[in-house]
C-alpha positions as CSV (number, residue, x, y, z in Angstrom):
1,X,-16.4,21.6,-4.9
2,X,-13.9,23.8,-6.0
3,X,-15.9,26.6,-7.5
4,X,-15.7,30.4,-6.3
5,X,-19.0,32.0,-6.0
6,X,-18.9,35.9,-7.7
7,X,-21.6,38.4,-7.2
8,X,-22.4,41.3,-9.0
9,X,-24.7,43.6,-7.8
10,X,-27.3,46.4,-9.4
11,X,-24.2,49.4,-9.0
12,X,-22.2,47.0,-11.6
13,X,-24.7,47.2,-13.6
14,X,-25.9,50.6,-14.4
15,X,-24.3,51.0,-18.1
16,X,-23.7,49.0,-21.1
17,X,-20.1,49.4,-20.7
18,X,-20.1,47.9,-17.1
19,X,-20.6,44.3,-19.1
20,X,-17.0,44.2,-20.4
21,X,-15.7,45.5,-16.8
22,X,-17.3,42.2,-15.7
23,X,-15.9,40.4,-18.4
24,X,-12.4,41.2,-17.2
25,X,-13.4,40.1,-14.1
26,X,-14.3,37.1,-14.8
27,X,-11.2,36.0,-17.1
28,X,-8.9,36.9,-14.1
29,X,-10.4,33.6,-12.8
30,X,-9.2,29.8,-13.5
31,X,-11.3,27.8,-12.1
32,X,-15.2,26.9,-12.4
33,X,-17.2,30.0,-11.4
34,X,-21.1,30.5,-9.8
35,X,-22.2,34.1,-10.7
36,X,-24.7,35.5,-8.8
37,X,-26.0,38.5,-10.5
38,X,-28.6,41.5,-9.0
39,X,-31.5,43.3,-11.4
40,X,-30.0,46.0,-13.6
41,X,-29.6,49.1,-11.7
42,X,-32.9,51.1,-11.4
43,X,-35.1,48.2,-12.4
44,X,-36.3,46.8,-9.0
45,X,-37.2,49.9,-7.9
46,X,-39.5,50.0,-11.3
47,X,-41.1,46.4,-10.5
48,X,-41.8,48.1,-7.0
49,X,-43.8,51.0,-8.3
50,X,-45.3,49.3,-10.8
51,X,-46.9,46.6,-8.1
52,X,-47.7,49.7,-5.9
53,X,-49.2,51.4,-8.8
54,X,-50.9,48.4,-10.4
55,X,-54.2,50.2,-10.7
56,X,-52.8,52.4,-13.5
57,X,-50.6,50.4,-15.1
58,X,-50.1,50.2,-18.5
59,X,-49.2,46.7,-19.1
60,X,-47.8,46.6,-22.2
61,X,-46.1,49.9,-22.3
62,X,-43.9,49.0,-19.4
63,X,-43.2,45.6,-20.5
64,X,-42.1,47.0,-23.2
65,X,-40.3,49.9,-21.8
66,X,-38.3,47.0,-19.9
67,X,-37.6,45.1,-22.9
68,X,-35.9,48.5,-24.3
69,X,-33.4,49.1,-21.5
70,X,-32.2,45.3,-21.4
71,X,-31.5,45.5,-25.6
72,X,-29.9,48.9,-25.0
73,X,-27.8,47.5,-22.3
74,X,-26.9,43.8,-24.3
75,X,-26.7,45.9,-27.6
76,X,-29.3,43.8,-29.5
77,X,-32.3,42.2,-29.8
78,X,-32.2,38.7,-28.2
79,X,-35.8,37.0,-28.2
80,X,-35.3,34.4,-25.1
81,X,-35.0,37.8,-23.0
82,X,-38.0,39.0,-24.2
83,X,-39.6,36.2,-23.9
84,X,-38.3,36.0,-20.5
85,X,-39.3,40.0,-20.1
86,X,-42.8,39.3,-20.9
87,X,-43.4,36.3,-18.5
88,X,-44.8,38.4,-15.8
89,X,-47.5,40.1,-18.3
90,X,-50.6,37.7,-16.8
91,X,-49.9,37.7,-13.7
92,X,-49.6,41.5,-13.7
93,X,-53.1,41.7,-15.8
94,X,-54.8,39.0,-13.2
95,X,-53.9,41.5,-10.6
96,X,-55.4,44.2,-12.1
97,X,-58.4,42.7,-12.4
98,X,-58.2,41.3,-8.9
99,X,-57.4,45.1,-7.7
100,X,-55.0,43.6,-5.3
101,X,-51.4,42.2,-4.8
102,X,-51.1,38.7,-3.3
103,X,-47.9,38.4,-1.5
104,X,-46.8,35.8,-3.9
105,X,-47.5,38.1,-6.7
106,X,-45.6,40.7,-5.2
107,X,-42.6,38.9,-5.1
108,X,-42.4,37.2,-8.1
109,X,-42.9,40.3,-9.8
110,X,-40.1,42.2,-7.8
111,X,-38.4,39.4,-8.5
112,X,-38.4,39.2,-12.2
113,X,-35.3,41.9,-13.1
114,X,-32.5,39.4,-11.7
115,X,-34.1,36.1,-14.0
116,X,-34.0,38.9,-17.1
117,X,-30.3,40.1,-15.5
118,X,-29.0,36.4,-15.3
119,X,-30.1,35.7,-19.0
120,X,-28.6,38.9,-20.1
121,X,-25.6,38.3,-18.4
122,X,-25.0,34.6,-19.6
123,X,-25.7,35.5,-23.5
124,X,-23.1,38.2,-23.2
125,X,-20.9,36.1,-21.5
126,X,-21.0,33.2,-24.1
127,X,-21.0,35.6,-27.0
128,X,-17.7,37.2,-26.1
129,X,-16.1,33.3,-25.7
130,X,-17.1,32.1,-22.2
131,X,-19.1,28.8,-21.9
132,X,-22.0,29.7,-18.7
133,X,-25.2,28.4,-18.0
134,X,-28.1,30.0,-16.6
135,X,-29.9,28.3,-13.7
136,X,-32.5,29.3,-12.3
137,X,-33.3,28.8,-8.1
138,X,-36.2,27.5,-9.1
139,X,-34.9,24.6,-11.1
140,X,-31.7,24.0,-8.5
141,X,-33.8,24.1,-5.5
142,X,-32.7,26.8,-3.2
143,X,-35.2,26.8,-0.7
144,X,-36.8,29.4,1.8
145,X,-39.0,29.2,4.8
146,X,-41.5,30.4,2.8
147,X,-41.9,34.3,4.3
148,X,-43.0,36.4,1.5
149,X,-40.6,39.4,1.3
150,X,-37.8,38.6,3.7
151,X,-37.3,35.1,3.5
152,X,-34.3,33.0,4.9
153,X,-32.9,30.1,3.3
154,X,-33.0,26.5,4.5
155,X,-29.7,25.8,4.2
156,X,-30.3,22.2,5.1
157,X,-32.8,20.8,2.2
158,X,-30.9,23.4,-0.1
159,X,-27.6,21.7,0.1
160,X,-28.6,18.6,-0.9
161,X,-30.6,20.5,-3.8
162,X,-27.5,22.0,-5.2
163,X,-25.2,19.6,-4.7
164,X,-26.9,17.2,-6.7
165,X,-28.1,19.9,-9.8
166,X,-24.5,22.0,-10.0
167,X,-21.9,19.8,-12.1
168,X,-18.1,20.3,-11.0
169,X,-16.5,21.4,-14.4
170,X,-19.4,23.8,-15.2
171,X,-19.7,27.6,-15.1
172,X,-23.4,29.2,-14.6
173,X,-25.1,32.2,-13.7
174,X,-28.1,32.4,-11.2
175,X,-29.9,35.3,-10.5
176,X,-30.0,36.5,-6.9
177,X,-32.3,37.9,-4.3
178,X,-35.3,35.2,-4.2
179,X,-35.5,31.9,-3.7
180,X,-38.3,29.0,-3.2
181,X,-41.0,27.8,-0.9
182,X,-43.8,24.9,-2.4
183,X,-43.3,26.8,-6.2
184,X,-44.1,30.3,-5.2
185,X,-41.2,32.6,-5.3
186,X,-39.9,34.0,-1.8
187,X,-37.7,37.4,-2.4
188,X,-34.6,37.7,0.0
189,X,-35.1,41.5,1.4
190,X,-33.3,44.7,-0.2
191,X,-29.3,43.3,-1.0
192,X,-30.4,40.1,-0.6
193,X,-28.4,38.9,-3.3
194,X,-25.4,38.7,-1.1
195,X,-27.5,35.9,1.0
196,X,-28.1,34.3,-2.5
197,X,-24.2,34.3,-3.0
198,X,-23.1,33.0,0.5
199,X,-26.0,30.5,0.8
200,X,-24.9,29.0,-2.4
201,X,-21.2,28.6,-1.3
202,X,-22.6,26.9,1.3
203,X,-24.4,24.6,-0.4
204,X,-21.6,23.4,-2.8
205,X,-18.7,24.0,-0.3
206,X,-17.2,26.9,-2.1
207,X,-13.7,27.7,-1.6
208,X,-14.5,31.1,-1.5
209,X,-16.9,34.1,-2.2
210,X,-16.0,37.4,-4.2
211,X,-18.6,39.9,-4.0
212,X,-17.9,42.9,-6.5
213,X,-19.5,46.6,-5.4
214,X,-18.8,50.2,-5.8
215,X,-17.3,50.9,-2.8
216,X,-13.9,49.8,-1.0
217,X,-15.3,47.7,0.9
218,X,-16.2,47.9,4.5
219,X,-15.0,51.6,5.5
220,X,-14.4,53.2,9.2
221,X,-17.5,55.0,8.9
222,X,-20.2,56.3,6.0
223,X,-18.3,58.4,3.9
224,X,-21.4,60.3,3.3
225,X,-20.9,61.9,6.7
226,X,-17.7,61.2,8.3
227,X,-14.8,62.6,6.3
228,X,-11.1,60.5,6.5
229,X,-12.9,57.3,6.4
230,X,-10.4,54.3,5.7
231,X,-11.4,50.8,4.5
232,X,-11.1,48.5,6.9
233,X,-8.7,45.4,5.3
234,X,-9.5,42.6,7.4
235,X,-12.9,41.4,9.5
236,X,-14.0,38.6,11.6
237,X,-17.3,36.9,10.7
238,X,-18.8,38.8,14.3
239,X,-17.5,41.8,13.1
240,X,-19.1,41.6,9.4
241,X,-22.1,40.3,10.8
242,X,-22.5,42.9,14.0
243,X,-21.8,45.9,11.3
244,X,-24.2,44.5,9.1
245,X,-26.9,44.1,11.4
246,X,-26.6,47.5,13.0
247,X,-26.8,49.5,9.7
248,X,-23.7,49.1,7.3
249,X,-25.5,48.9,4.0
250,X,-22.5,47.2,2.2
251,X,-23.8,43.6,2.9
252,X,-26.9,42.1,3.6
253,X,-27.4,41.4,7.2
254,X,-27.5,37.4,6.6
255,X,-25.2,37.2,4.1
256,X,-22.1,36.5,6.7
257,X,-24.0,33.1,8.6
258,X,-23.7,30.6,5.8
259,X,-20.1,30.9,5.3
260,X,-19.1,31.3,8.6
261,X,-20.8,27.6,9.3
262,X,-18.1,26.3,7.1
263,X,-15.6,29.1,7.1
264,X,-15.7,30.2,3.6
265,X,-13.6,32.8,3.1
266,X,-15.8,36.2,2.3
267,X,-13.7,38.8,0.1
268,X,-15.2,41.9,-0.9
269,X,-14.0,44.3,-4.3
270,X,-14.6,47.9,-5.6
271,X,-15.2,46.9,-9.0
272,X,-14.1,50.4,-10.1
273,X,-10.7,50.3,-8.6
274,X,-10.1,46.4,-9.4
275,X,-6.7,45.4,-9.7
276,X,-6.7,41.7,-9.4
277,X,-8.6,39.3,-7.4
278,X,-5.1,39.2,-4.9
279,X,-6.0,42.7,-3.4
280,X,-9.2,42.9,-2.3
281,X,-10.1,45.8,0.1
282,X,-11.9,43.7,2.8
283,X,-11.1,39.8,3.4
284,X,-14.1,38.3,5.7
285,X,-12.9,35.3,7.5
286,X,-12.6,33.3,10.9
287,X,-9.3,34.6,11.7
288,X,-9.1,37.0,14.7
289,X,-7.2,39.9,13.9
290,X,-7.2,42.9,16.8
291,X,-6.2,46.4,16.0
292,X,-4.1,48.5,17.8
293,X,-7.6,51.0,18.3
294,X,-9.4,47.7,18.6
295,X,-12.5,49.8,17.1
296,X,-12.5,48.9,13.6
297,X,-15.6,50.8,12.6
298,X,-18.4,52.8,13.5
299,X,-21.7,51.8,12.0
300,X,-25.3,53.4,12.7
301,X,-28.7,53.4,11.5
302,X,-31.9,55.3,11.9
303,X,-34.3,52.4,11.5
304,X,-34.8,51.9,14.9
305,X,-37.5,52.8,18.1
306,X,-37.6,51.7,21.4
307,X,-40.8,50.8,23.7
308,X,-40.9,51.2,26.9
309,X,-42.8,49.2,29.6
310,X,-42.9,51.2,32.9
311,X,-43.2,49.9,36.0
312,X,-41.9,49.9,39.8
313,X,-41.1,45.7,39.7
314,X,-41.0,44.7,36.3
315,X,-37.9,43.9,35.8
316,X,-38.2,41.5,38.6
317,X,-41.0,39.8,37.6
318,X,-40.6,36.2,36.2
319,X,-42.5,35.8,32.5
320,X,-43.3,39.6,31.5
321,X,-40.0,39.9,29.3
322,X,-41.3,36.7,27.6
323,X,-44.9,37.7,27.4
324,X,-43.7,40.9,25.5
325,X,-41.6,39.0,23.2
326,X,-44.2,36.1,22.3
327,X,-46.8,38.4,21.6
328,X,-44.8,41.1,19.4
329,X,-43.2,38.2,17.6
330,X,-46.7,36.3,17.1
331,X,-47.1,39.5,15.4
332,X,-44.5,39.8,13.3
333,X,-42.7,42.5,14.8
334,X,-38.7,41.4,15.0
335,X,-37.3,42.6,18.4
336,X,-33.8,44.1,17.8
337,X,-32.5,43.8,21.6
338,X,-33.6,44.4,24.5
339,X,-32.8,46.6,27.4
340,X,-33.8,45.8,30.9
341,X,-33.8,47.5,34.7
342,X,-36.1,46.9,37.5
343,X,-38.1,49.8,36.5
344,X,-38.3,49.4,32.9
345,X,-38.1,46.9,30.1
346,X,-37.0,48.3,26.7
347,X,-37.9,47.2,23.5
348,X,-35.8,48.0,20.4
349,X,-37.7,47.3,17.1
350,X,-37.2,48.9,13.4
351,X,-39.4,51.9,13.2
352,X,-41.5,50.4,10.4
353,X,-43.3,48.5,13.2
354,X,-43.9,51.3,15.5
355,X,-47.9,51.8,14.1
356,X,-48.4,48.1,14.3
357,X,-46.8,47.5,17.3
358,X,-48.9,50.3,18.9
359,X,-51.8,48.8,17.9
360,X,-50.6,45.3,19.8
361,X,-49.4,46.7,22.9
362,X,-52.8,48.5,23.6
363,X,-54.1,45.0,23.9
364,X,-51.4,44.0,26.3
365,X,-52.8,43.4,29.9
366,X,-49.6,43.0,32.7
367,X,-50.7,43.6,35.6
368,X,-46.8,45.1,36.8
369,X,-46.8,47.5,33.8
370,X,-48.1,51.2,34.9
371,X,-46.9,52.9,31.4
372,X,-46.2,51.9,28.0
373,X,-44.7,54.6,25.9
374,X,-42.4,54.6,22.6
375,X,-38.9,56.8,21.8
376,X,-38.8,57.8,18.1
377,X,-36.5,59.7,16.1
378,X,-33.4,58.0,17.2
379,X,-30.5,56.2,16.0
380,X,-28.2,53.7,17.2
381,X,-24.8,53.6,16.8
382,X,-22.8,50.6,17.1
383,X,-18.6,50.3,17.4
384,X,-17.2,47.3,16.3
385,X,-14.1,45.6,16.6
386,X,-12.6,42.7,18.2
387,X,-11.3,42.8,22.0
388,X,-13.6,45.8,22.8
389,X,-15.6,44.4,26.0
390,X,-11.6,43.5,27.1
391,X,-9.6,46.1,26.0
392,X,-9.9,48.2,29.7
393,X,-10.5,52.2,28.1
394,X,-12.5,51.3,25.2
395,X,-15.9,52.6,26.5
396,X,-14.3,55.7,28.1
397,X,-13.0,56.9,25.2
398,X,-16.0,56.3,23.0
399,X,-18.2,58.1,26.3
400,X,-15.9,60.7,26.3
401,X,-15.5,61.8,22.8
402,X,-20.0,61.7,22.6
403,X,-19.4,63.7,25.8
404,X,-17.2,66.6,24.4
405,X,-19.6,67.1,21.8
406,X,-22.6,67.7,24.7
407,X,-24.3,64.4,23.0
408,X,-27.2,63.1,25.3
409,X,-26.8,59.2,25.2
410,X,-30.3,57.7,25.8
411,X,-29.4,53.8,26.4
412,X,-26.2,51.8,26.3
413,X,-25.9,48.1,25.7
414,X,-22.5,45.8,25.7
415,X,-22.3,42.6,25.8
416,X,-25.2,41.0,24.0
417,X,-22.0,40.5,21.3
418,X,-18.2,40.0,22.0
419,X,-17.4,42.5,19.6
420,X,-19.8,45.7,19.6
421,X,-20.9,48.1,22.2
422,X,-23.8,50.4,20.9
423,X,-26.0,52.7,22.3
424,X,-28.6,55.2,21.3
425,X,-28.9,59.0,20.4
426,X,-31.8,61.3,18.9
427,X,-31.3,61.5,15.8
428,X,-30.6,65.0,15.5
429,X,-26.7,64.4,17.4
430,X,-26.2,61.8,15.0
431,X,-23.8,62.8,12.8
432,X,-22.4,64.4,15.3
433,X,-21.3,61.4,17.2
434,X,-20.2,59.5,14.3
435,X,-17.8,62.3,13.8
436,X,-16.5,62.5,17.5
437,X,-15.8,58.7,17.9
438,X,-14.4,58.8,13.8
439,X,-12.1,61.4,15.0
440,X,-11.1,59.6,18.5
441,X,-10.1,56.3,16.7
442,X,-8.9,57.2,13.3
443,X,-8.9,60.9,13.3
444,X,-10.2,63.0,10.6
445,X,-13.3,65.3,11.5
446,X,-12.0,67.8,14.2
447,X,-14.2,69.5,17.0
448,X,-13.6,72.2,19.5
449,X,-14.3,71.0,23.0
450,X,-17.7,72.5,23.8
């Protein structure tokens, strides 16, 4: 099918004006479009507090309240969106009275700003001459594996789902972020309207997917902390993915797996310095493409702890790893990797799950396992970029640079991915080792040897 898939997210929508940036956008293109389109910026964040707060809630006055900000944005009244606003008021009520938020509940409720976004969107769209349609995942079938607030797409049923509802010579939009599982909405996780975009290319073999931010794409480094940070113009699907996963907020960490299945080109665009769809700052696609630093960025994130399992044999032991695993997973703790000597078996999970995953390792009875203790306030940093487990110096200079800057490394892992050595640091020496590999690779911040 030869459609493009488009996503805008919440940062192209924070002011009225934004629609007609959009609209420029979109009539640079000439051929049958998908847009995928995020909750107005600020309003998610709203349907959160409002679930978290549903005790107090006035009902009405924030429905209301909604209503406002979408006919400021549009510039009118349009009744279908406040219809549309207003289709969460029972459900909100029944949970009041319930004093408690059912999973289900939660999610259709966080939900609800991208099905009032899409309608927005498409009214303004066909009001200033274009001809979209709004559909909904719920009527096209995009289907999830039914895990209530982080839910992952079966790509398989969906495809045949789409194929079947999305006509060739049509335009529509579809709101992101959630999809389906037996009629109960299933939300995508934080960004997860990127996932909404590639899984949909996916399903109608798009010829390519164009998601719009605020930023030049992928950069060297966060710009919030490293200065001379330089976008980084081309990326292999391990690359995207690897930076993704390890911390790089620009993309969701899914949102590279459906198109690389069928190689769907993956091109990102700073909507605020958009020239034309020809130059975007980062193309995503199969083709390797080695630089002459081979590190193509540095990525990092704080979200992460490690546990420890102590013991003089256990990393000889046949089963224990797998024990650990089962059981933490049974749990519904996600291991992020894993780290293993004959002394010790470590356990890298987000940091959300240290509580709960204290509370399941006091349980745990292995016999080979004389300690269990947890490393918090940490962050790992990953460096990216193809040809860096074969490129001989790579490592050394990464070491080296940490080293100057008298940066205790706690763990280092390479290998688990062609394309990405990381390793961990307290969190204090951070931004201090962003800054010394930055400067080793693409200069920029500059240190005196310590």
């Amino acid at each position: 099918m030869d459609k493009t898939v488009l996503k805008f997210g919440g940062s192209n929508l924070r002011l009225r004006s934004d629609l007609s940036t959009i609209l420029q956008v979109v009539r640079m293109y000439n051929e049958p479009l998908v847009i995928v389109v995020s909750a107005l910026n600020g309003v998610t964040n709203l349907l959160i507090n409002a679930v978290k707060n549903i005790g107090t809630l006035d009902v009405d006055g924030f429905l209301s309240h909604l209503y406002s900000m979408y006919c400021e944005f549009l510039g009118e009244e349009f009744a279908p969106l406040k219809e549309r606003v207003y289709q969460i008021r029972n459900m909100l009520i029944g949970t009041q009275l319930i004093g408690e938020v059912p999973d289900f509940v939660h999610d259709y409720v966080v939900s609800h700003g991208e099905r009032c976004s899409s309608l927005l969107l498409k009214q303004y769209l066909n009001k200033m001459g274009l001809n979209f349609e709004e559909a909904l995942p719920e009527q096209f079938g995009l289907v999830t594996d039914g895990k209530f607030n982080g839910a992952s797409v079966d790509l398989t049923t969906s495809e045949k789902n789409l194929k079947e509802y999305f006509k060739k010579d049509r335009n529509y939009v579809v709101p992101g972020f959630y999809g389906m599982y037996e009629n109960k909405v299933t939300i995508l996780g934080r960004g997860g309207s990127d996932y909404s975009a590639t899984c949909i290319a996916y399903c109608i073999d798009a010829k390519r997917v164009d998601l719009y931010k605020d930023v030049s794409g992928f950069m060297t480094s966060d710009p919030k902390i490293v200065t001379g940070v330089k976008s980084v113009e081309k990326l292999n699907y391990d690359e995207a993915a690897e930076l993704s996963y390890f911390g790089a907020k620009i993309l969701h960490h899914a949102a590279v797996d459906p198109v690389r299945k069928k190689k769907i080109p993956l091109y990102v665009y700073n909507i605020n310095s958009f020239t034309s769809i020809e130059n975007p700052d980062t193309i995503i696609s199969s083709d390797a493409f080695v630089t002459e630093s081979i590190v193509k960025s540095i990525s990092f994130t704080d979200d992460v702890a490690i546990i420890q399992f102590k013991g003089s044999n256990v990393g000889r032991v046949p089963g224990i790893l797998g024990f650990i695993a089962s059981t933490l997973g049974n749990e519904g703790v996600n291991i992020k990797s894993v780290v293993t000597a004959q002394t010790s078996i470590n356990v890298l999970i987000s940091s959300h799950d240290v509580e709960r995953s204290q509370r399941i390792t006091s349980r745990m009875k292995i016999a080979e396992v004389e300690d269990i203790c947890y490393k918090t306030g940490i962050s790992l940093i990953a460096a990216v970029g193809d040809g860096i487990l074969k490129r001989h110096g790579v490592a050394a200079r990464i070491f080296s640079a940490v080293s100057k800057q008298c940066v205790n490394v706690e763990m280092i892992s390479a290998g688990a991915s062609d394309v990405t050595t990381y390793f961990i640091v307290n969190s204090e020496d951070r931004e201090k080792a962003l800054k010394a590999i930055h400067g080793e690779f693409f200069g920029g911040d500059v240190f005196e040897r310590h």
